[in-house]
C-alpha positions in Angstrom: 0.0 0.0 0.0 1.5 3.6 -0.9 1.6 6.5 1.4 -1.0 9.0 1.8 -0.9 12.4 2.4 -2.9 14.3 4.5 -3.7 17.4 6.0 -4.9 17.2 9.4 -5.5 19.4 12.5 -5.1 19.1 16.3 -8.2 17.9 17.7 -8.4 14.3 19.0 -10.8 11.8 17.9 -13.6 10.3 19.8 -11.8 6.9 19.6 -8.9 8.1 21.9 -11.3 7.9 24.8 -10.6 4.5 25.4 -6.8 4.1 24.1 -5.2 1.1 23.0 -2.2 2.3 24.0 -0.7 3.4 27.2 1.2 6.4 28.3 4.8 4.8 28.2 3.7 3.2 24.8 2.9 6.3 23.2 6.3 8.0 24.2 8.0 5.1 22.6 6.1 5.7 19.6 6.9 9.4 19.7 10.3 9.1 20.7 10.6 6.6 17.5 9.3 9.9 15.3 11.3 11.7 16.3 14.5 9.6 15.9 13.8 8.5 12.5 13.6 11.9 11.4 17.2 12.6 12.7 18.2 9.5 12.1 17.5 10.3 8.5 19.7 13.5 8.1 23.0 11.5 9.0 21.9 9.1 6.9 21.2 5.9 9.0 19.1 3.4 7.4 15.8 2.1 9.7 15.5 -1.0 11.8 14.0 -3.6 10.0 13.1 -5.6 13.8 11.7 -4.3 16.8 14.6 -3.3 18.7 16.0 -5.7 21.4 15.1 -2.7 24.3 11.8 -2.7 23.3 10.8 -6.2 23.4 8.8 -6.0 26.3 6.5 -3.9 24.2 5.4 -7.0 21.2 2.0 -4.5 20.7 5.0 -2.2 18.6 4.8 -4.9 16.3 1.3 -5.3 15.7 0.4 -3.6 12.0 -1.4 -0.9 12.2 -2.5 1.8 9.8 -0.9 5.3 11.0 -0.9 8.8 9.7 2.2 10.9 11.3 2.2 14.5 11.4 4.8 17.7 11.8 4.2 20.8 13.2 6.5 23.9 13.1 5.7 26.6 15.2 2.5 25.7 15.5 1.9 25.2 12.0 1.6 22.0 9.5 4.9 21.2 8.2 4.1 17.5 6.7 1.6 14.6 6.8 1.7 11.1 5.2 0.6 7.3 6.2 -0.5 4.1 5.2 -4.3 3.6 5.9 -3.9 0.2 6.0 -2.2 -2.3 8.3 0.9 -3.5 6.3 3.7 -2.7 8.4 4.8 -3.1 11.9 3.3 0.0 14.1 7.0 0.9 15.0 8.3 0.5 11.6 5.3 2.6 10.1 5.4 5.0 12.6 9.4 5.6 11.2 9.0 5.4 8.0 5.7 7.9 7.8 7.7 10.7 9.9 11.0 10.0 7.6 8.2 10.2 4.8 6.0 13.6 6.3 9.1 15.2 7.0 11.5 14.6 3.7 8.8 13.5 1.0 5.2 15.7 1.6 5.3 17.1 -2.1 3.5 20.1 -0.5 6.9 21.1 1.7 10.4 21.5 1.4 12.5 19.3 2.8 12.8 19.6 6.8 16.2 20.9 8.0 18.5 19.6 10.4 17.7 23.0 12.5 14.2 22.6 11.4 14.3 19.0 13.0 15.1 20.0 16.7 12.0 22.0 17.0 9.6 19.7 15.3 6.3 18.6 17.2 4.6 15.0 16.5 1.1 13.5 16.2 0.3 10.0 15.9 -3.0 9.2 14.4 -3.2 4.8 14.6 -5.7 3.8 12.8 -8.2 1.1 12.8 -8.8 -1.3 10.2 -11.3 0.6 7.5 -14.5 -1.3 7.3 -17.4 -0.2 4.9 -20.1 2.6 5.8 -22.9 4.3 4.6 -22.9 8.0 4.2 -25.7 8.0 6.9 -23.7 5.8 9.4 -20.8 8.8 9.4 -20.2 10.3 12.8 -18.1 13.6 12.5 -15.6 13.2 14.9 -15.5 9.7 14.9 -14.7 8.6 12.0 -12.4 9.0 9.5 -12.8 8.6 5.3 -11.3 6.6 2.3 -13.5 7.1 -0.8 -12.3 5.3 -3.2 -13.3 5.1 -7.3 -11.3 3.0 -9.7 -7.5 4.6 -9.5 -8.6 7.5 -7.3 -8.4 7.8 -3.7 -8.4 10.2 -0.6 -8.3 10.3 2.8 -9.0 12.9 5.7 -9.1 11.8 9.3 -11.4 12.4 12.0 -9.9 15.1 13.3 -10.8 17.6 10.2 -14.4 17.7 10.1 -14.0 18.7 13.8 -12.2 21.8 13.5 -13.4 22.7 10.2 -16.9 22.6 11.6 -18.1 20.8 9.1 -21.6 18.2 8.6 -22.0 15.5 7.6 -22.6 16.2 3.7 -19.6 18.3 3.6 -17.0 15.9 5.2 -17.9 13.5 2.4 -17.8 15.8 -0.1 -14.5 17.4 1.0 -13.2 13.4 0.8 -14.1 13.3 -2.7 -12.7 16.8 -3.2 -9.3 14.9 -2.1 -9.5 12.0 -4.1 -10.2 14.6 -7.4 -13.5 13.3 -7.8 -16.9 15.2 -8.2 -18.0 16.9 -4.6 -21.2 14.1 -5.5 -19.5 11.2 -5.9 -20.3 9.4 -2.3 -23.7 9.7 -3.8 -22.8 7.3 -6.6 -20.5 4.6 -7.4 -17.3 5.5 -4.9 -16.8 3.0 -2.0 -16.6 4.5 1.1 -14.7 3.2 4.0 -14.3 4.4 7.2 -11.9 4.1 10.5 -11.3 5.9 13.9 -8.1 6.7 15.3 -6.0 7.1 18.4 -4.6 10.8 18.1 -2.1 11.7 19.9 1.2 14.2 20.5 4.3 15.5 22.0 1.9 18.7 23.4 -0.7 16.0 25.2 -0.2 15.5 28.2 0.1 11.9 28.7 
């Protein structure tokens, strides 16, 4: 499955109310971010096994869908993920921040200055399962519309702060995936997902 790119905002999802992972987890997960980013600049390659320290942890191995995002100064500085579960959490989580933070087409590359002052969300996602346009929950769920080659994504986090319905949170999926605003109305599959949101600013 290829990386996505996304453009998502601050607000946790509904689904983080009862976490699947736990504080020290999360940090790992973070702290993993972070160090592939750097790791990156000096021009390490990424671990290809869960590391030996972090064995006691064998949920960082699990696949998992994940969407990891960079914030500079408070503002977006890179997205991407794989919405499915094809990779080992800790080995998506590393290769989505190398990914948001050297590959978003939308941003220059981050800097090795740029990389000290970087701030991390985790969105894990659930395995997508098929929904109806009437069974969509803003704040709950995230989107994958989907029609032959075309394909976009927006998390359950967007519709929140954008203040958007229902009608415009699908239409705003298709607007992602370049199809008509209409096309949830149609022939697209829709998909949906939550997700576990968190950051370096939560407190944990």
């Amino acid at each position: 499955m290829s990386r996505l790119s996304e453009n998502p905002l601050t607000s946790a999802a509904d689904s983080a109310n009862q976490p699947e992972f736990t504080r020290e987890q999360r940090k790992i997960l973070l702290k993993i971010a972070h160090a592939a980013i750097a790791s990156a600049l000096v021009g390490d390659q990424l671990p290809d096994s869960l590391p030996a320290s972090l064995a006691a942890f064998p949920a960082l191995a699990e696949p998992h869908g994940v969407f990891t995002t960079l914030y500079l100064d408070g503002e977006l500085r890179g997205c991407v993920g794989y919405p499915l579960p094809t990779h080992p959490l800790f080995r998506a989580v590393a290769e989505t921040a190398r990914a948001a933070a050297f590959e978003d087409s939308r941003f220059w590359p981050v800097t090795p200055e740029e990389a000290l002052r970087l701030k991390i969300s985790l969105s894990i996602l659930s395995p997508l399962f098929p929904i109806t346009a009437g069974e969509v929950e803003i704040g709950r769920h995230g989107l994958l519309i989907s029609e032959g080659l075309r394909r976009g994504l927006l998390l359950p986090q967007v519709p929140v702060e954008h203040g958007w319905d229902r009608e415009t949170f699908l239409a705003q999926t298709c607007h992602k995936a370049g199809l008509p605003l209409h096309a949830w109305r149609r022939s697209a599959s829709l998909e949906a997902f939550t997700a576990e949101v968190f950051g370096d600013d939560d407190a944990l």
